[in-house]
PyMOL CGO cylinders between C-alpha atoms (Angstrom):
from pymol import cmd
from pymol.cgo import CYLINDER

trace = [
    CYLINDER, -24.06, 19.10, -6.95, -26.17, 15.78, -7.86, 0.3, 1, 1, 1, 1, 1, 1,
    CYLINDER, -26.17, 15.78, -7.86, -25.06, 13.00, -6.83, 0.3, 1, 1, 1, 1, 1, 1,
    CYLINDER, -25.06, 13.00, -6.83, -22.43, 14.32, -4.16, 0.3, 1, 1, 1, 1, 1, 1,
    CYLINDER, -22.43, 14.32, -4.16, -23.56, 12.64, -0.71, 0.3, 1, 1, 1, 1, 1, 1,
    CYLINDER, -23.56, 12.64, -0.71, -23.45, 9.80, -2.70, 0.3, 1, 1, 1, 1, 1, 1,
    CYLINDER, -23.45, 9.80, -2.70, -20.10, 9.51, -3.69, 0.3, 1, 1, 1, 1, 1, 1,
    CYLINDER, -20.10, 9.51, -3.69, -18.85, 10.85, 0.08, 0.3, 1, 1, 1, 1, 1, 1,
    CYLINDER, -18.85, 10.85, 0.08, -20.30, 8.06, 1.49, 0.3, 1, 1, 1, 1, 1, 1,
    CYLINDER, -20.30, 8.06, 1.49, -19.09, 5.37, -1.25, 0.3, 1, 1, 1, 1, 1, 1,
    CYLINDER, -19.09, 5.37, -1.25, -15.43, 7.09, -0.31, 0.3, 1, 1, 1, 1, 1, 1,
    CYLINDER, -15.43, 7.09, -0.31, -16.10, 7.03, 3.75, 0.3, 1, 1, 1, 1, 1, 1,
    CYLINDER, -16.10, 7.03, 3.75, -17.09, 3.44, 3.05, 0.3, 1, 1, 1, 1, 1, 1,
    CYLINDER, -17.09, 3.44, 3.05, -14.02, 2.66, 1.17, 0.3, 1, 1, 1, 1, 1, 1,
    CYLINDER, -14.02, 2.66, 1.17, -11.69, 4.27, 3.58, 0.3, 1, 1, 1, 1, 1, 1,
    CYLINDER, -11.69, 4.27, 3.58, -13.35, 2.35, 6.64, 0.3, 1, 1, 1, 1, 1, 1,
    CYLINDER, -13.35, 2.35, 6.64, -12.79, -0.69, 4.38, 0.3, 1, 1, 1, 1, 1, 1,
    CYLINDER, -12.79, -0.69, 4.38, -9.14, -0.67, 3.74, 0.3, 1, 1, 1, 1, 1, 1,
    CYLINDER, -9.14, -0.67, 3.74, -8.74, 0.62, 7.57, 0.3, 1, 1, 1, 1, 1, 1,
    CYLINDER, -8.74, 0.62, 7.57, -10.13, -2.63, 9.01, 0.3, 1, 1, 1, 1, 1, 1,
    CYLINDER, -10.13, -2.63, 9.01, -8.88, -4.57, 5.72, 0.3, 1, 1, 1, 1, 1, 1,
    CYLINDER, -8.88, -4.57, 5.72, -4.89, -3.27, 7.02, 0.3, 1, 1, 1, 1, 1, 1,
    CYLINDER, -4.89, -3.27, 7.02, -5.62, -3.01, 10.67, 0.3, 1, 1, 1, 1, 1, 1,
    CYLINDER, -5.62, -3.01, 10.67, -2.19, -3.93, 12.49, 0.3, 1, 1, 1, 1, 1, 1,
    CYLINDER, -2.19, -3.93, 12.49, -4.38, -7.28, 14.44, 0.3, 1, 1, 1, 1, 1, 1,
    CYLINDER, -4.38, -7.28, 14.44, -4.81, -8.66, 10.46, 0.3, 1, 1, 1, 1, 1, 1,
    CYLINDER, -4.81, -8.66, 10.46, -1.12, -8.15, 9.40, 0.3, 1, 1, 1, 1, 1, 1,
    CYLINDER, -1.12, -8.15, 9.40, 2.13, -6.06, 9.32, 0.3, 1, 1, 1, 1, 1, 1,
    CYLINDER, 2.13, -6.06, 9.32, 3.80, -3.78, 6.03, 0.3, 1, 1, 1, 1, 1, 1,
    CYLINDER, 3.80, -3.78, 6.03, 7.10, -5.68, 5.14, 0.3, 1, 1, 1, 1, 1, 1,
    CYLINDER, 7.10, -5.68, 5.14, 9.18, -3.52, 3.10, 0.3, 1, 1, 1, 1, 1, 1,
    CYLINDER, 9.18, -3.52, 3.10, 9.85, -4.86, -0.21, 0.3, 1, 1, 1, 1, 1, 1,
    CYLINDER, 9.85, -4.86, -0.21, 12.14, -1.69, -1.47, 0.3, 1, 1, 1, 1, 1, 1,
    CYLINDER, 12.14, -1.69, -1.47, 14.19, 1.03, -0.01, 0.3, 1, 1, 1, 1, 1, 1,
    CYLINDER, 14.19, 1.03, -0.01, 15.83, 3.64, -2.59, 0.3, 1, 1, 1, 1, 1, 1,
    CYLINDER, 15.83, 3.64, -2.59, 17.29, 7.07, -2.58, 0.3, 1, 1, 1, 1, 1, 1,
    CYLINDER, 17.29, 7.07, -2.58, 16.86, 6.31, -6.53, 0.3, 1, 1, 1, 1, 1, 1,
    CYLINDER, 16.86, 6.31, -6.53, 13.78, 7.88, -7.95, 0.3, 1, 1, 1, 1, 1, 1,
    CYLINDER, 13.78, 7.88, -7.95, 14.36, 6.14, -11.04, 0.3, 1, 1, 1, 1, 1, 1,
    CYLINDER, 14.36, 6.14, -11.04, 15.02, 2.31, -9.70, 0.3, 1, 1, 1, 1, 1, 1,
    CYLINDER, 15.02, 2.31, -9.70, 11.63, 3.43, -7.31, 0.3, 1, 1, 1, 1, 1, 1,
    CYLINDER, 11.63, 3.43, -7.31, 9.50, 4.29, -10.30, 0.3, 1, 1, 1, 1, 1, 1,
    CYLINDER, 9.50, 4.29, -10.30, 10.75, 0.91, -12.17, 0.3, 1, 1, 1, 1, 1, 1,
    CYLINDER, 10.75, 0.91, -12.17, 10.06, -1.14, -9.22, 0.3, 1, 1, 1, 1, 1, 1,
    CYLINDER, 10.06, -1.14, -9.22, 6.41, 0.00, -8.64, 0.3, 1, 1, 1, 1, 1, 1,
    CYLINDER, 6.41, 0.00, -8.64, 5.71, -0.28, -12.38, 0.3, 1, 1, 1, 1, 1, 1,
    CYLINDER, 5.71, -0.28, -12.38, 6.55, -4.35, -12.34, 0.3, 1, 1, 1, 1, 1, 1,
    CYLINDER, 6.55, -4.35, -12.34, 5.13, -4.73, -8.90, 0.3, 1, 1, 1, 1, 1, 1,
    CYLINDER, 5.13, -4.73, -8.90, 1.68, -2.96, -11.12, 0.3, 1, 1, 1, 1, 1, 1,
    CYLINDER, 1.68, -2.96, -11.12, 2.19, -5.43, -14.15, 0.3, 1, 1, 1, 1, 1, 1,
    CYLINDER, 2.19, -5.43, -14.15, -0.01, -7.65, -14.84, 0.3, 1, 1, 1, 1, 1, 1,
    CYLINDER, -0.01, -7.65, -14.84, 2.21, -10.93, -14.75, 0.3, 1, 1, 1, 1, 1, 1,
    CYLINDER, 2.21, -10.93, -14.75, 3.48, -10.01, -10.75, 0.3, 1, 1, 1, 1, 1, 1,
    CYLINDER, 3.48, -10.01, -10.75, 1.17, -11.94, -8.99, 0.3, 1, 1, 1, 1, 1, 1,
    CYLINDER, 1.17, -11.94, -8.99, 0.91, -9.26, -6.28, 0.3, 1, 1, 1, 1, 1, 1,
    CYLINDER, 0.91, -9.26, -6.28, -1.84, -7.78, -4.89, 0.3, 1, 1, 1, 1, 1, 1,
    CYLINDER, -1.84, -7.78, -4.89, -1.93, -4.11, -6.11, 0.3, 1, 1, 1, 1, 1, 1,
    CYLINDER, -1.93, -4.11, -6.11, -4.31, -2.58, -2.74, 0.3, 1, 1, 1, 1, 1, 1,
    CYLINDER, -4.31, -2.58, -2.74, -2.20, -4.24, -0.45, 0.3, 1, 1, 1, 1, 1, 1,
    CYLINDER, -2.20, -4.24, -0.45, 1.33, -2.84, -2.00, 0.3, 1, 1, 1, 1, 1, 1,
    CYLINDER, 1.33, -2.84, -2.00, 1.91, 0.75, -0.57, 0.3, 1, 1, 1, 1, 1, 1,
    CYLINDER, 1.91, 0.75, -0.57, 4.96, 3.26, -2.42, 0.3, 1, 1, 1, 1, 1, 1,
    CYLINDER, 4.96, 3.26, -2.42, 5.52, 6.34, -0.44, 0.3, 1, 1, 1, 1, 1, 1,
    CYLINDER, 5.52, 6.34, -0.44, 8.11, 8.77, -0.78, 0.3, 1, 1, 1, 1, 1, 1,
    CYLINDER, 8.11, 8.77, -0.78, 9.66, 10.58, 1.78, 0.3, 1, 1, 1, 1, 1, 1,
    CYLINDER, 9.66, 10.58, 1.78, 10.97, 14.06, 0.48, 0.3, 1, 1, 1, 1, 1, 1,
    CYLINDER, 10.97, 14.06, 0.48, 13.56, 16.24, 2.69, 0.3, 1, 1, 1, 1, 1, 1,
    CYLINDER, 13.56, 16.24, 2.69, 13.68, 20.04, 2.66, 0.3, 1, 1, 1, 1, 1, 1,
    CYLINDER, 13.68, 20.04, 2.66, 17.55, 19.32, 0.67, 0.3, 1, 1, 1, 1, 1, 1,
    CYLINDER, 17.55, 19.32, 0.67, 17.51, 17.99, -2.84, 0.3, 1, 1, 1, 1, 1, 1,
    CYLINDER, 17.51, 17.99, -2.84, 19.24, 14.61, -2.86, 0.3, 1, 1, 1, 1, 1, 1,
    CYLINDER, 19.24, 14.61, -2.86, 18.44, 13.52, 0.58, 0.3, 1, 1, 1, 1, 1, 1,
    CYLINDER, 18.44, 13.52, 0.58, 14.41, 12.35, -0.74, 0.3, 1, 1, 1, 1, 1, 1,
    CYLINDER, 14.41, 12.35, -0.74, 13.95, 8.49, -0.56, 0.3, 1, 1, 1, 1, 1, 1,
    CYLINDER, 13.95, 8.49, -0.56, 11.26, 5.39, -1.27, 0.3, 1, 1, 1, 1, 1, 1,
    CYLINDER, 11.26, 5.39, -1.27, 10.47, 2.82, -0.10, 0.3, 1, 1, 1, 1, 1, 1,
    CYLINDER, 10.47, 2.82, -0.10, 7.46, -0.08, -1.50, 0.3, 1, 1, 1, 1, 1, 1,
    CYLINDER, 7.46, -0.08, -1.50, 5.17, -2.22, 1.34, 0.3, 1, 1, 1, 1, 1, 1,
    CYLINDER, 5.17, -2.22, 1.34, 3.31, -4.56, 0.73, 0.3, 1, 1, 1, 1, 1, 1,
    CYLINDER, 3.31, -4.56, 0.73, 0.71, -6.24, 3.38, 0.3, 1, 1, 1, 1, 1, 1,
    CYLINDER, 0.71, -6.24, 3.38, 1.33, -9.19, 4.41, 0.3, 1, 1, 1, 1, 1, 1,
    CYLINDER, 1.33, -9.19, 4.41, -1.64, -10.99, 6.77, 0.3, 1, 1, 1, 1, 1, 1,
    CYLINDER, -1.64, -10.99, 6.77, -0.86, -13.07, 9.80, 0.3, 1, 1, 1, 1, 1, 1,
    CYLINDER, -0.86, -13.07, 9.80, -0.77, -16.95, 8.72, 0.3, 1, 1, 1, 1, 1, 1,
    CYLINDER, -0.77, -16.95, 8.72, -4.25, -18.26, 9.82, 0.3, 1, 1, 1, 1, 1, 1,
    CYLINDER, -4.25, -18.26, 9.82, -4.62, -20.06, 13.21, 0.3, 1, 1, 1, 1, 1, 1,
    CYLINDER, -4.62, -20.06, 13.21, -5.12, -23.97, 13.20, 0.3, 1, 1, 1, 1, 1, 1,
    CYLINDER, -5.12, -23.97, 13.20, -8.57, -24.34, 15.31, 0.3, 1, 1, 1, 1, 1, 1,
    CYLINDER, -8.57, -24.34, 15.31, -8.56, -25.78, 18.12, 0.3, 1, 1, 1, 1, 1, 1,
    CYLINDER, -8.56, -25.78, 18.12, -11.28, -29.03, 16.99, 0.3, 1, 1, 1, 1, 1, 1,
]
cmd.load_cgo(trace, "trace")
């Protein structure tokens, strides 16, 4: 298919990016939400995505755990948040 190697690489590239971009040295996830509400979850990521928040949308990460039991599935939103930088020492 034309054009295929190309895009693999673009999307290794990419993937090596945000790996050294969120590398644990540069920063930690601080947990902005934590919801057993799919509902409150789906409003919270949609004003974290708006585009008066102010908030970095790369660096915010919604995942949603999902048990074997309905009911018992629950979110949570991250967001990155870099180490302060480091006064030199001049």
């Amino acid at each position: 298919m034309p054009g295929q190697r190309r895009r693999k690489r673009q999307h290794h590239e990419a993937s090596q990016r945000s790996a050294a971009r969120f590398a644990p040295e540069n920063g930690r996830w601080e947990v902005l939400l934590e919801t057993g509400d799919e509902s409150e979850f789906f409003a919270f990521v949609r004003r974290i995505h708006g585009p008066d928040s102010g908030i970095d949308r790369s660096a915010v990460r919604p995942d949603r755990f999902c048990a074997r039991e309905p009911g018992r599935a629950w979110c949570r939103v991250s967001l990155f948040v870099p180490h302060p930088a480091t006064p030199s020492d001049a």
